[in-house]
C-alpha positions, -999 to +999 in steps of 0.1 A: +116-252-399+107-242-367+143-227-354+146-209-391+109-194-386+122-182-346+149-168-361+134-145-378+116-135-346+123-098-329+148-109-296+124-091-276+095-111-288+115-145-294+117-160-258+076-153-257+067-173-291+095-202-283+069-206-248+038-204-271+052-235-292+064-257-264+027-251-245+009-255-278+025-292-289+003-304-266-028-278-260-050-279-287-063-241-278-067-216-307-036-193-315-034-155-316-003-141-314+014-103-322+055-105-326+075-087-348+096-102-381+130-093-398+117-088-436+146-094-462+156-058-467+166-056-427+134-038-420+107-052-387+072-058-394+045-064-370+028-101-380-007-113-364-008-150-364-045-169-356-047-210-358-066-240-350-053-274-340-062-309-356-062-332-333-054-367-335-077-395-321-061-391-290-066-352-287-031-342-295-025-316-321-011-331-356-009-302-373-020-261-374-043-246-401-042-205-398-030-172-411-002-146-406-012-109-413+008-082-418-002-054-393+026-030-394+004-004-410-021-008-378+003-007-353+019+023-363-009+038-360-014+031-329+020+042-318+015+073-331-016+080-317-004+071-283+026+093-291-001+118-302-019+115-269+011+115-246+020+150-264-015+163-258-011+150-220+023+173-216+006+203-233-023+202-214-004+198-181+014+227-192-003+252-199-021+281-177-054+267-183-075+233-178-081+211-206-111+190-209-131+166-228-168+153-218-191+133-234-221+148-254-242+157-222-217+169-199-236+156-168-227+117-183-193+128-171-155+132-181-136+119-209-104+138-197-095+166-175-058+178-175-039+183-140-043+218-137-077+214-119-066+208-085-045+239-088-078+263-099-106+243-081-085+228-052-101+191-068-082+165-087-085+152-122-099+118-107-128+128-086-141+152-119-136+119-132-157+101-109-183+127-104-198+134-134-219+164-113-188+179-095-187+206-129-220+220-116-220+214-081-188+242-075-206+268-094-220+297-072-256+294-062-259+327-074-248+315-112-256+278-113-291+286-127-281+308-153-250+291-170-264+255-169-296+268-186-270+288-212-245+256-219-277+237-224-293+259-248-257+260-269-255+225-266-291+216-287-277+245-309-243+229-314-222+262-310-197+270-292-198+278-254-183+307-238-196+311-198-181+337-174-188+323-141-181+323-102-166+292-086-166+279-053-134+257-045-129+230-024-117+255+004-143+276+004-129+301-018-146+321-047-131+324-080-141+337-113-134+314-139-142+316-183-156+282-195-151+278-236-159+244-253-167+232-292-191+202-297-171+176-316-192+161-344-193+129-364-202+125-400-239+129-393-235+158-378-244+151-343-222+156-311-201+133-299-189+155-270-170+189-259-137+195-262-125+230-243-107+242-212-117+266-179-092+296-172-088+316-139-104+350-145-107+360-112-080+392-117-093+407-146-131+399-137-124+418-101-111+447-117-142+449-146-165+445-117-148+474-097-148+493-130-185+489-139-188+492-099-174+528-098-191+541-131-227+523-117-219+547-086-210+572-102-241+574-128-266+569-095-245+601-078-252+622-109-291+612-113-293+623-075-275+653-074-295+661-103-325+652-088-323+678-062-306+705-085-339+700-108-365+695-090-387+715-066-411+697-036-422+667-026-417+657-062-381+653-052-387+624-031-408+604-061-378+611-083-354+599-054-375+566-052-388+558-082-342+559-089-334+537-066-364+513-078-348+515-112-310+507-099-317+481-077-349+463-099-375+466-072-412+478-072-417+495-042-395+520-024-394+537+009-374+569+022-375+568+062-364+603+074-363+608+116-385+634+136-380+629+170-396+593+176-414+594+145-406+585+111-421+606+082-422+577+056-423+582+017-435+553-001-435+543-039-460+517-051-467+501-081-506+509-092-526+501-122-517+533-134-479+535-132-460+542-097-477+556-068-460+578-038-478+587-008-464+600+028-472+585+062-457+588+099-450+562+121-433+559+156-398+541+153-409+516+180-430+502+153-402+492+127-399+454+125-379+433+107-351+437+084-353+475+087-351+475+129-319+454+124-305+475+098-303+501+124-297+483+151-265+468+133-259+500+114-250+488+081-265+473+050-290+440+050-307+420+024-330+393+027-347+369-004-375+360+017-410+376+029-410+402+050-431+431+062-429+464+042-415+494+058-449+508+068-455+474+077-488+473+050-475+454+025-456+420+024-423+420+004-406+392-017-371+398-013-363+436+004-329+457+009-327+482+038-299+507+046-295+531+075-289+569+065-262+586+088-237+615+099-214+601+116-227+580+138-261+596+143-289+581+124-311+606+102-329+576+087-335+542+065-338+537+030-350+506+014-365+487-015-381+452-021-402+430-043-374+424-073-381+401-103-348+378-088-330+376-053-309+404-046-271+395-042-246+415-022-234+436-049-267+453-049-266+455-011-234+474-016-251+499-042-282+505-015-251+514+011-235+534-018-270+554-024-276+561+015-241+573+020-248+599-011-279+609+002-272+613+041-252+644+035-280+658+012-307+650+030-292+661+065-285+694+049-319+699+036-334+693+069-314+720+086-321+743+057-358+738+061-358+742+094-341+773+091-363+784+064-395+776+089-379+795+118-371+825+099-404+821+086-419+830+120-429+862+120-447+865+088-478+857+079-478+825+062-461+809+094-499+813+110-511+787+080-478+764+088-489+763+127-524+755+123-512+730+099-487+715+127-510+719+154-537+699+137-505+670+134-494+673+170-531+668+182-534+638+154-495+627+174-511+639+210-543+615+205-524+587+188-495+588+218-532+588+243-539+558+230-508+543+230-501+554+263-517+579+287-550+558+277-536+526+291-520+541+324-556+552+327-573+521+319-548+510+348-562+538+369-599+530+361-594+494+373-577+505+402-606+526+415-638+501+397-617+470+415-620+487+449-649+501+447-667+469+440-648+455+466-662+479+490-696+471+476-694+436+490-686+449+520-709+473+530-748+469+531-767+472+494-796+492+502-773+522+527-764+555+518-723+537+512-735+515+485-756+540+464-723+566+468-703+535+455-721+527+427-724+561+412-684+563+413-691+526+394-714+542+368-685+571+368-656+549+360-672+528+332-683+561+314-646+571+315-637+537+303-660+541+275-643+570+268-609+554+272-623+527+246-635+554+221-597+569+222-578+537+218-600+528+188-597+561+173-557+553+173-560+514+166-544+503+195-573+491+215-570+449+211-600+431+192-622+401+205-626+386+168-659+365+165-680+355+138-710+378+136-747+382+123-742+421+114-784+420+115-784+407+149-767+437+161-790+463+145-820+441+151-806+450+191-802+479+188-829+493+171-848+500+203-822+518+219-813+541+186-852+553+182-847+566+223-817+585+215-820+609+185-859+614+195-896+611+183-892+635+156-868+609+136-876+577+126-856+545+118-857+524+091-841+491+089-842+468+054-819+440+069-811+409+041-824+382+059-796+357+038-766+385+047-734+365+056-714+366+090-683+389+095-652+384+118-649+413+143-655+431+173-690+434+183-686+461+206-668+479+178-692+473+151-720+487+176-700+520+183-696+523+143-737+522+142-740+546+171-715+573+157-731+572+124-765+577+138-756+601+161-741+617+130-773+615+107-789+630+135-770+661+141-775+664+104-817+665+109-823+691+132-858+695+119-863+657+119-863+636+091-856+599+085-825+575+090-825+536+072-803+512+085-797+483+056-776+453+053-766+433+026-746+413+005-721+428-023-686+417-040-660+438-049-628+434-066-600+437-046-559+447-060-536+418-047-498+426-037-485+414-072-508+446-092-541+418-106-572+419-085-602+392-076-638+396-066-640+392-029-675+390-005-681+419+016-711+427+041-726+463+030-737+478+063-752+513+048-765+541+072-787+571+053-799+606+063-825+627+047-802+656+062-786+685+052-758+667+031-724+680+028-700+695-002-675+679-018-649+702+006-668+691+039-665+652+022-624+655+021-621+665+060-648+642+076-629+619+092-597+641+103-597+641+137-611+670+153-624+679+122-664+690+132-693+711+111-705+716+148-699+745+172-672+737+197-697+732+230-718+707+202-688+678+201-651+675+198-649+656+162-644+624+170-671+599+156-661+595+125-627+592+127-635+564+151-655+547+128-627+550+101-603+536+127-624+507+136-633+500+097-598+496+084-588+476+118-618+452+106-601+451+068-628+473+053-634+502+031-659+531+033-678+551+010-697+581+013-726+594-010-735+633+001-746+660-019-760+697-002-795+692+006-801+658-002-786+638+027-753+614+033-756+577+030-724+559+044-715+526+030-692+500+051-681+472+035-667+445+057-649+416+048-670+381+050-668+351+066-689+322+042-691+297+071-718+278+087-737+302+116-722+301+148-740+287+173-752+312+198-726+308+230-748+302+263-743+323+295-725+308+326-736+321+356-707+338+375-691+313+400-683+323+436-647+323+438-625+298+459-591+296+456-584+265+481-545+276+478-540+273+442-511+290+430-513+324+410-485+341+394-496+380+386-472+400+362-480+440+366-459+467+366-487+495+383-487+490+421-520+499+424-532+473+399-511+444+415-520+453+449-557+449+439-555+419+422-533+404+451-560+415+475-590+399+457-571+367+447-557+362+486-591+373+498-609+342+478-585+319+491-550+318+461-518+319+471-504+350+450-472+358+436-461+392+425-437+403+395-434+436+375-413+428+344-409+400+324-374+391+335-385+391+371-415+371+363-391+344+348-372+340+377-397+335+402-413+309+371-381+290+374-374+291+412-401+273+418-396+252+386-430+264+371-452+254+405-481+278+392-521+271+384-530+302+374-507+331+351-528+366+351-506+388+331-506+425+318-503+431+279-474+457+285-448+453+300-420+476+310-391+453+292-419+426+269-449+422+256-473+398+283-489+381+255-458+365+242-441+359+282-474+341+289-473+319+257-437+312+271-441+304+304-467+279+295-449+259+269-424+255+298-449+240+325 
């Protein structure tokens, strides 16, 4: 019967089936049902009853067809697992490390991840579980890379994983942490995910990395201590580079050491032939960039971008600079750049490590040498030494002319053409006044000239880039070269009619033809002959990363049937000062002109001479393969009128503002004065910009004029 059967029912299960019977007289729904049964011998089993109803015409079940099924076996199974499971929970929670389990490709996300998590990565088990990319996204940038590439690769291998890594919590902080998992497998031996746990290593991994830290420091201390103990010269600074290239991964090198305002410069470069080192001097004013700031904030900087080399001819991927010091007095700057990976701040720390160990070395070596060169005085060799420095300080002399004295005097020589055109406008053109005037005139623009000649000599005269027809120019010239060097030499000229354009100076690419004729003919005092050719060539040219490509050039080649020179005249020609003339013939100049203007234009020079048998200079300048300029027309000059527009002049010499402001006013502008670009900005912005007109010097006391102007105008 029905009672007899619910009496064999579990209490705790009874009260439910008694319901099921009572709702089933009537429902004619299918039956499944789990309880529990007292077997004969006292013992509980676990029963699974399914049925159907069959109805009667009326819908109401008659009777019950189904089956009972012992599932004890099942659901102790199932008990234990979950007993199984609960255990694991508690031992995972418990222990000092977190327990995990993903899926196969650990970016499909958690199966499990014990408690412990929040405690080491400041995140809780639910939002790993959530986020299937949380697991990657708190790895340091530094690392990410690296270790997901490596758990990837042991994953398609199916072997263990065992990462040491840097973490970055939810607070911010960063914590060393050892990731170990083993894939899981099925019977077909494929994955069916990663069971392992994550540990806090960040105790033991500080003190390894302090330990590998102080013996990395300790090793670099040795190779430079026994640099200097070992080697003799200017070979020390090579070795000093080319170590520093090999502890810090980088390709090129440089060693900045004070003088004054300059900075002698040691460089080492990677070449097709191994490293190269070279020397070079360059005024502090000119350090940019990451190595300027370095001083300025007098420690340690690193940067993973592009920036300008130390002797600012080279761009460098990634770069490292460190100041060198006693104290607090700055002897110079060491650096290094273009690494294989970005640089991180251990191996800004090294740099710092490496300057600290040379400063004292290095300051001691100076004062020894300059004791050695003082007590050196009296002898005889010191007579070689100051020839040798005076030849530098009149390179220094001419370079701080051009950078200078040169343009005071440019603002002289406008002071005195301005006026004395002025005057001319004043005074009748056909008196006694006027001719006076314009001799001073011719006077003033010969020393310009002059003035020119110097600051392109030292680089620092500004270019007026066009395209140019290189023929064009010699084709104009021509004329004028056959009156200077005489009747008893004769020009040549074998121009390529198809030769392409160049972007330069004109003006500067005329003085380069004049020097070099004027050259060829001091070289043919007995006459002779001088061609003038142009033409088209393509040479291959080293990029920054070591390979090369063909690039165009414009061959511009001058050549004497002259005396020639040897191969010891050939390695001085274009020092400055450096003459085969007497002293009263010429002071030495040309050429090193024409080198300056060359490699301001990008080009290269080669020179053919042999005793006897004349020179033939080659200048190759880069070319410009576009369509030919048209030719730009001449304006006539128009008579100035002012009718009260607004002018704004920024000049620190008095002279030079007074003039302007006497011409401008003269003509009809209101004119307003400044002499630094702070000043200037302030009168800008009292009268919120009210200007037509901006006339501005290049240098400025506290700016450059170039970049105040740009300024001032993206305000208006």
């Amino acid at each position: 019967t029905i009672e007899g059967w619910l009496a064999l029912i579990h209490p705790e299960d009874r009260n439910r089936l008694e319901a099921a019977v009572e709702h089933h007289r009537t429902s004619t729904q299918p039956i499944e049902y789990e309880y529990r049964v007292r077997h004969k011998n006292g013992h509980w089993l676990w029963w699974l009853d399914k049925a159907v109803a069959v109805p009667d015409e009326t819908g109401r079940p008659v009777r019950w067809i189904g089956v009972c099924a012992d599932v004890t076996a099942q659901r102790e199974a199932e008990e234990a697992l979950r007993r199984s499971e609960e255990k694991y929970r508690l031992v995972s929670e418990n222990i000092p490390v977190v327990v995990y389990s993903t899926r196969r490709d650990p970016d499909a996300g958690c199966l499990f991840v014990s408690g412990r998590v929040k405690q080491l990565t400041g995140y809780s088990s639910s939002e790993f579980l959530e986020n299937p990319a949380l697991w990657k996204e708190i790895i340091h940038p530094d690392d990410r890379q690296g270790v997901i590439t490596r758990i990837r690769r042991r994953i398609a291998r199916k072997t263990t994983i065992n990462e040491e890594y840097r973490i970055i919590t939810k607070t911010g902080t960063v914590k060393w942490v050892r990731y170990k998992a083993t894939p899981m497998l099925d019977n077909q031996g494929e994955i069916v995910r990663l069971d392992g746990f994550m540990e806090d290593i960040s105790g033991r991994k500080r003190a390894e990395l302090s330990l590998q830290r102080s013996e990395r420091e300790l090793r670099v201390a040795h190779q430079i201590a026994s640099c200097f103990l070992t080697t003799q010269g200017d070979e020390i600074w090579r070795r000093l580079l080319e170590i520093v290239t090999q502890t810090l991964q980088g390709k090129r090198a440089y060693l900045g050491i004070f003088d004054g305002d300059q900075v002698r410069v040691h460089v080492l470069s990677p070449s097709r032939e191994g490293d190269s080192y070279g020397e070079l001097t360059i005024g502090r004013d000119q350090m940019r960039g990451i190595w300027q700031e370095s001083l300025t904030t007098d420690r340690a900087l690193v940067t993973n971008g592009e920036v300008a080399g130390l002797d600012d001819r080279h761009t460098l991927r990634r770069a490292l600079a460190a100041p060198l010091k006693i104290g607090t007095t700055l002897i110079g700057i060491i650096g290094v750049g273009d690494s294989a990976s970005d640089y991180r701040s251990d191996d800004c720390e090294m740099l710092e490590h490496i300057a600290g160990t040379l400063s004292p070395i290095i300051h001691e070596r100076l004062q020894r040498d300059a004791k050695e060169l003082e007590r050196a005085s009296m002898e005889e060799e010191k007579k070689a030494i100051q020839t040798q420095l005076q030849q530098t300080q009149k390179m220094e002399a001419l370079g701080s002319l051009a950078g200078g004295i040169a343009h005071e005097f440019n603002n002289l020589l406008a002071t005195i053409r301005g006026y004395t055109e002025l005057v001319l406008t004043r005074v009748s053109k056909k008196g006694a006044i006027a001719a006076d005037l314009r001799q001073i005139k011719k006077a003033s623009d010969r020393a310009a000239d002059l003035t020119r000649q110097l600051l392109l000599f030292g680089r620092s005269h500004p270019m007026e880039s066009t395209l140019i027809d290189i023929n064009s120019i010699v084709s104009a010239m021509s004329a004028m070269l056959s009156r200077l060097i005489g009747e008893n030499i004769t020009i040549e000229t074998r121009l390529d009619p198809q030769v392409w354009r160049i972007k330069g100076d004109r003006r500067n690419i005329e003085q380069v033809i004049m020097n070099l004729v004027l050259n060829a003919k001091e070289a043919m005092p007995d006459g002779g002959k001088i061609i003038i050719s142009t033409f088209n060539a393509r040479l291959e040219s080293r990029l920054e990363d070591g390979t090369s490509r063909e690039s165009e050039y414009v061959c511009l080649t001058i050549s004497d049937t002259g005396i020639g020179m040897d191969d010891e005249t050939l390695s001085h020609i274009f020092e400055p000062f450096f003459s085969t003339k007497q002293a009263r013939h010429g002071g030495g100049l040309g050429l090193a002109v024409v080198h300056g203007i060359v490699e301001q234009h990008g080009g290269k020079i080669e020179v053919e001479s042999e005793k006897g048998k004349g020179t033939t200079f080659k200048i190759y300048l880069p070319a410009v393969l576009e369509a030919k300029p048209a030719e730009p027309r001449r304006s006539q000059a128009a008579e100035l009128n002012g009718k009260g527009a607004r002018v704004l002049v920024v000049e620190d010499e008095e002279s030079v503002k007074t003039l302007f402001v006497r011409i401008l006013s003269d003509n009809g502008y209101e004119v307003k004065t400044a002499t630094s670009c702070s000043e200037a900005r302030k009168i800008f912005e009292d009268v919120r910009g009210a200007f037509d007109v901006l006339l501005v010097d290049v240098a400025l006391p506290d700016g450059s004029g170039v970049d105040l102007a740009n300024e001032l105008k993206a305000k208006r």
